[in-house]
C-alpha positions as CSV (number, residue, x, y, z in Angstrom):
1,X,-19.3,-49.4,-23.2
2,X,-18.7,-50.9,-19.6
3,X,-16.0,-53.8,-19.5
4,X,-17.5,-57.2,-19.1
5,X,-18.6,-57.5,-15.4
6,X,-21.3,-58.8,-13.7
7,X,-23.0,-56.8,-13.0
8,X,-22.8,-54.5,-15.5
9,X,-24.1,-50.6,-15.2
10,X,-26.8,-50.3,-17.1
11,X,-25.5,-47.0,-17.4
12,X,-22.4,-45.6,-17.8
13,X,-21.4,-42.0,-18.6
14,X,-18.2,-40.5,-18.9
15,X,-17.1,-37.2,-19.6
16,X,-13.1,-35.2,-19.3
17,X,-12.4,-32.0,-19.1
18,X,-9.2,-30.2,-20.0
19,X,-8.0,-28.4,-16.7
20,X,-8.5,-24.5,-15.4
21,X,-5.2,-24.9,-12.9
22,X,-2.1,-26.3,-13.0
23,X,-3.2,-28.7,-10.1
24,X,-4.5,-31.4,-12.8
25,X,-4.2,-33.1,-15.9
26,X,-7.7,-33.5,-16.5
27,X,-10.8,-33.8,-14.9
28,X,-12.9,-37.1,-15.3
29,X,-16.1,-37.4,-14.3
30,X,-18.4,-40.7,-14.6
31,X,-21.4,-41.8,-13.7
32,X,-22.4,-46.1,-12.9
33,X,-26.1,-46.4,-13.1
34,X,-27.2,-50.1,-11.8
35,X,-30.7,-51.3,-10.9
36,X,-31.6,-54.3,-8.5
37,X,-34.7,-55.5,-7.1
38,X,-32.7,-56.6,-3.9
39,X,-29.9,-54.8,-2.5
40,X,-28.2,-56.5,0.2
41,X,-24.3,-56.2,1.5
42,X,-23.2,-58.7,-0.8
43,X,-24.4,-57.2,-3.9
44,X,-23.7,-53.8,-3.0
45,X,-20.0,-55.0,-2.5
46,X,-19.7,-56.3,-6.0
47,X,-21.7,-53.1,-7.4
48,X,-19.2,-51.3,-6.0
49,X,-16.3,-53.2,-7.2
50,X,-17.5,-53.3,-10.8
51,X,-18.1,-49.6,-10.9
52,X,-14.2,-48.8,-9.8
53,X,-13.3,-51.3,-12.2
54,X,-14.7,-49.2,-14.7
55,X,-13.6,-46.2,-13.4
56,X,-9.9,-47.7,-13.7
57,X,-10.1,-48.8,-17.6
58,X,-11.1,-45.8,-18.4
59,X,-8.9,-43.1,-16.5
60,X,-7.2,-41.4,-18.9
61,X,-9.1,-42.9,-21.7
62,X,-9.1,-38.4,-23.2
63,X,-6.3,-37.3,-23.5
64,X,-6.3,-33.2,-23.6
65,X,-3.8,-31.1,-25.9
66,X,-2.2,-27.4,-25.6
67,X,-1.4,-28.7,-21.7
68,X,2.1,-26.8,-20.4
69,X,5.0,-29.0,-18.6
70,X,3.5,-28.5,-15.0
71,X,-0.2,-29.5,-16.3
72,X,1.0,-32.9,-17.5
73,X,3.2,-33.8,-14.6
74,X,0.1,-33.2,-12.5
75,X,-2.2,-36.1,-11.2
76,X,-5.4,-36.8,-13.5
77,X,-8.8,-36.2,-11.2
78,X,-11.6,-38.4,-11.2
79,X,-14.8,-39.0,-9.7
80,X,-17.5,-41.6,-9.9
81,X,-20.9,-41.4,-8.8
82,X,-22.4,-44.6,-8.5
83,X,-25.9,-44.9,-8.4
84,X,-28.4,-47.7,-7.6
85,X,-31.7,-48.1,-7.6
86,X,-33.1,-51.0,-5.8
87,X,-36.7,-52.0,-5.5
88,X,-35.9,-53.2,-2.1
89,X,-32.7,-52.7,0.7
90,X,-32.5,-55.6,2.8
91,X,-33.3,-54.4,6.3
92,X,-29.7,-55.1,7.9
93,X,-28.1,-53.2,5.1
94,X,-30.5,-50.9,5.6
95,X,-30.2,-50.1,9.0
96,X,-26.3,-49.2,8.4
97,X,-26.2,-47.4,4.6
98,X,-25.4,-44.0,6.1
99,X,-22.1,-45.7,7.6
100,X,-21.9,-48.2,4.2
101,X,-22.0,-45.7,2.0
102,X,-19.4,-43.4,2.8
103,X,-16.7,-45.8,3.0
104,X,-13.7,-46.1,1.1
105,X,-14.5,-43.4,-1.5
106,X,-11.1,-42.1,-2.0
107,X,-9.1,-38.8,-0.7
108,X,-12.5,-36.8,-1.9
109,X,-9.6,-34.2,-3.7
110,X,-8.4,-36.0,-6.3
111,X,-10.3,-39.0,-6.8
112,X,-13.8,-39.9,-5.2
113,X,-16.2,-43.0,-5.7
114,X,-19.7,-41.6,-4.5
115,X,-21.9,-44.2,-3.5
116,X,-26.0,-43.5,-4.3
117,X,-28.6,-45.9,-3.4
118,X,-32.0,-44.6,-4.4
119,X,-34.5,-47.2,-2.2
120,X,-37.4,-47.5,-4.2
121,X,-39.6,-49.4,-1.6
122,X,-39.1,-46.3,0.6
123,X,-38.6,-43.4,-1.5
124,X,-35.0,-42.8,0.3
125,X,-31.8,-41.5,-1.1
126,X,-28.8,-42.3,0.4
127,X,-25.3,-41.0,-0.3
128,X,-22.5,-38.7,1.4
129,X,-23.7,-35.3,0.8
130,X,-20.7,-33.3,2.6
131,X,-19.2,-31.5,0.4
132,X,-15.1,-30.7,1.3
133,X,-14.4,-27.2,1.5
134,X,-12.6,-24.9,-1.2
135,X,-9.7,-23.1,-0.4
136,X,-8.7,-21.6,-4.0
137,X,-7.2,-24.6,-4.9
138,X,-8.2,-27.6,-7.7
139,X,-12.3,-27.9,-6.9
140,X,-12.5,-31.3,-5.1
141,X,-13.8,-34.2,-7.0
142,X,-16.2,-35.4,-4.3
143,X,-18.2,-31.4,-4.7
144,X,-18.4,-32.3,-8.2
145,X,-19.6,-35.8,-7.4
146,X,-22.5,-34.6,-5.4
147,X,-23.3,-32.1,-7.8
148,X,-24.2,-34.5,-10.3
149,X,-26.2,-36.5,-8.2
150,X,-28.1,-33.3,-7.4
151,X,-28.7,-32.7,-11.5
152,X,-29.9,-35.9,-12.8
153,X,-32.0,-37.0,-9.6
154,X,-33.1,-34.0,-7.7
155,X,-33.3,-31.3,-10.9
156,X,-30.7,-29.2,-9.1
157,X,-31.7,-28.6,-5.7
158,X,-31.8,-31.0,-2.7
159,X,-34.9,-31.3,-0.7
160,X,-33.3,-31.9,2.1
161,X,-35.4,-33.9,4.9
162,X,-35.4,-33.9,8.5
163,X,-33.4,-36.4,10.5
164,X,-31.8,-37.0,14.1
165,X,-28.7,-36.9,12.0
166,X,-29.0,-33.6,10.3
167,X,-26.0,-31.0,11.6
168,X,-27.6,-27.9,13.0
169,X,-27.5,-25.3,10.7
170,X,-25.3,-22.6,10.5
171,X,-26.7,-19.3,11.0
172,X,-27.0,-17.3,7.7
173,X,-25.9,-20.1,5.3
174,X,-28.5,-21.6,3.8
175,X,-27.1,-25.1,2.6
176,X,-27.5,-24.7,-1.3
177,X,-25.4,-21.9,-0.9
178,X,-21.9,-21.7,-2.4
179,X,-18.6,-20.2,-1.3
180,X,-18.6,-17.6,-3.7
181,X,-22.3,-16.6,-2.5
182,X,-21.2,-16.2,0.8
183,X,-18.6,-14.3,0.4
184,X,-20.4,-12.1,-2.3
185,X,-23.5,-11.2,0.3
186,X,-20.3,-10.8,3.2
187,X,-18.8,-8.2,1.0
188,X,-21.8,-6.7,-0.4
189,X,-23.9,-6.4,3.3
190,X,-21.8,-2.8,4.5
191,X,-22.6,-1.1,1.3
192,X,-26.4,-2.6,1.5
193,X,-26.2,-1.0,5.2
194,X,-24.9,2.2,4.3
195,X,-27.6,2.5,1.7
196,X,-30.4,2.0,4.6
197,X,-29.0,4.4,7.2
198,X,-28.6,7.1,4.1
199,X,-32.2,6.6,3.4
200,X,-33.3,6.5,7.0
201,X,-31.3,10.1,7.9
202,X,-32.4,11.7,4.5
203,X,-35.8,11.0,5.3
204,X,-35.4,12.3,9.1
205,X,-35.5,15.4,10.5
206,X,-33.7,17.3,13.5
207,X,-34.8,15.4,16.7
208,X,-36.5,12.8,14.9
209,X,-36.0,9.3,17.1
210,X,-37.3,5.9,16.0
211,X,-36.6,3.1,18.2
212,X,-36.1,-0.3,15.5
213,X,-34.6,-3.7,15.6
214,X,-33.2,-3.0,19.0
215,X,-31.0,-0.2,17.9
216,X,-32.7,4.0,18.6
217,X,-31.8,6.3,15.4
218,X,-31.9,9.6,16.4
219,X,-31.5,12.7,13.8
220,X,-29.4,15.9,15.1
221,X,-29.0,19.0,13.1
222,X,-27.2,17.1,9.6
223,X,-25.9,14.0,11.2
224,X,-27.5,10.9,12.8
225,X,-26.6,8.1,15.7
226,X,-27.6,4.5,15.9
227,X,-26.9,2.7,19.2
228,X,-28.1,-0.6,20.6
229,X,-31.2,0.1,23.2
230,X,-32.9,-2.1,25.3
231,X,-36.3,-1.9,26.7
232,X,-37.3,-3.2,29.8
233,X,-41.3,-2.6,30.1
234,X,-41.9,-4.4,33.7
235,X,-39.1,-2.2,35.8
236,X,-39.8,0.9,33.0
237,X,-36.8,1.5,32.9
238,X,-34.4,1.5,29.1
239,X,-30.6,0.9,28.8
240,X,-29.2,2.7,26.0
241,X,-25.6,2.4,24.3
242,X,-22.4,4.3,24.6
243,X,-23.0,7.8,22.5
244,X,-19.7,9.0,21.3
245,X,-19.5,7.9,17.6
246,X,-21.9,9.8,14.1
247,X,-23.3,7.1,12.7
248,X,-24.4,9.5,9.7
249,X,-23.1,11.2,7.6
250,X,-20.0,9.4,8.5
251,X,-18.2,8.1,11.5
252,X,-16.8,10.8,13.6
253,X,-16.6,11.3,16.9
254,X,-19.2,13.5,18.8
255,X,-18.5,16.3,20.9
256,X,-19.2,16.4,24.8
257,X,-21.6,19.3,24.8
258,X,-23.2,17.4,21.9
259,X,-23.2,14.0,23.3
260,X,-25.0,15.9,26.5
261,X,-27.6,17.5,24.5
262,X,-28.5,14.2,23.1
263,X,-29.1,12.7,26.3
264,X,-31.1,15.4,27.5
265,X,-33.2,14.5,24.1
266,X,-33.7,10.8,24.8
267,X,-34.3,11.7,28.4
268,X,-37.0,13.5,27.7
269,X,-38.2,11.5,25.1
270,X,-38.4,8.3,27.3
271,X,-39.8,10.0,30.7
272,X,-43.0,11.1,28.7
273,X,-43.3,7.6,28.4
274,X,-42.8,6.8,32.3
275,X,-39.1,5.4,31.8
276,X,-35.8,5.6,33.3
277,X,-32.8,6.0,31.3
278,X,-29.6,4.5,31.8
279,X,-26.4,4.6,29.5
280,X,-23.5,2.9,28.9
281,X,-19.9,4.4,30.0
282,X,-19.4,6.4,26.8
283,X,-15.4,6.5,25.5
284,X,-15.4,10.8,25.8
């Protein structure tokens, strides 16, 4: 039950979890749920201030068992979410809850108060969704903060909307996507390569050439090369990449006579098609 302040949440859940790491004693998360039919600065301060209050009675209101000598000396973690819902957000609050919101919410580490205000009158959700990054150490509060405002009022994805504010995004990291995601798909991509240029040579045969994704693969005898190519159309003329280096079966390095023979191959390939080839200095 919340302690007797006006206003009260109408809402309050509270949850502690024993800890994976010796970084914390504990992990406390809580969620303040408070409706309004007019949110202004003034009763968004006192929000606020009633759902820390809370927060405070009840950290370290669990207390977990089995926890060795470094575990209890370690500081208890703690996050809030606080969530309103107001029928209406006064304009001049309104035009400043981005800034408002992500004030004074704690380190974001250890402890976090997570502002939410859902505007009902515009169908807007406000809160700090930047999550702090994870470097192997105790999972900051504030992530699992804004994870709980993801499961209980966007069904566990965010549809994020466009906004002058919005960062660009970063290429190849879709912004659901999670650390150990990334660096799942980062380790996983050379062996999901190697897979595709096996299948490609297999299915080649000696002097076979495809020109694909601005790389030419070219089939010779049992092995294969992929280097970058580019096609210029207007002066017919196509620059192709240094050929010293087997793509397939494995990397090794090409010999001269080889390398010359290749050449002769694309040559010929590319004047049938009224173009000029020009390479880049090979390292042989």
């Amino acid at each position: 039950m919340p302690i007797a302040l006006v206003p009260q949440p109408q809402i309050l859940r509270y949850k502690s979890s024993a800890p994976m790491t010796i970084y914390s004693s504990g992990i406390e998360k809580l969620m303040a749920v408070y409706s309004v039919e007019l949110l202004d600065q003034e009763q968004y301060r006192l929000i606020v201030s009633s759902a820390k209050a809370n927060a405070r009675a009840l950290k370290g209101a669990k207390k977990h068992r089995f926890l060795d000598r470094a575990q209890r000396s370690a500081p208890l973690h703690q996050v809030i979410v606080i969530v309103i819902f107001a029928d209406r957000v006064e304009e001049q609050l309104r035009t400043e809850l981005s800034d408002t919101v992500g004030k004074g919410g704690g380190d974001g580490s250890e402890t976090a108060a997570l502002p939410c205000v859902v505007d009902l009158e515009r169908r807007s959700c406000t809160f700090d969704s930047m999550r702090l990054p994870y470097v192997g150490f105790g999972y900051p509060v504030k992530n699992r903060g804004i994870r709980l405002i993801r499961r209980y009022l966007f069904g566990g994805r965010f549809p994020y909307a466009a906004s002058p504010q919005t960062l660009p995004p970063i290429v190849g990291l879709e912004p659901e996507q999670t650390l150990w995601r990334f660096w799942r798909e980062l380790r996983d991509e050379p062996d999901s390569n190697n897979r595709k240029t096996i299948k490609r040579f297999k299915k080649m045969q000696h002097g076979d050439m495809t020109v694909e994704d601005g790389y030419l693969y070219l089939k010779w005898q049992d092995h294969g090369i992929g280097v970058p190519v580019k096609l210029h159309t207007d002066a017919r003329t196509v620059e192709v990449g240094a050929i010293d280096q087997w793509l397939y079966p494995k990397a090794n390095k090409i010999a001269k006579s080889t390398v010359e023979s290749i050449k002769d191959m694309i040559d010929e390939r590319f004047a049938a098609e009224g173009c000029a080839v020009t390479y880049t200095i090979d390292n042989t």
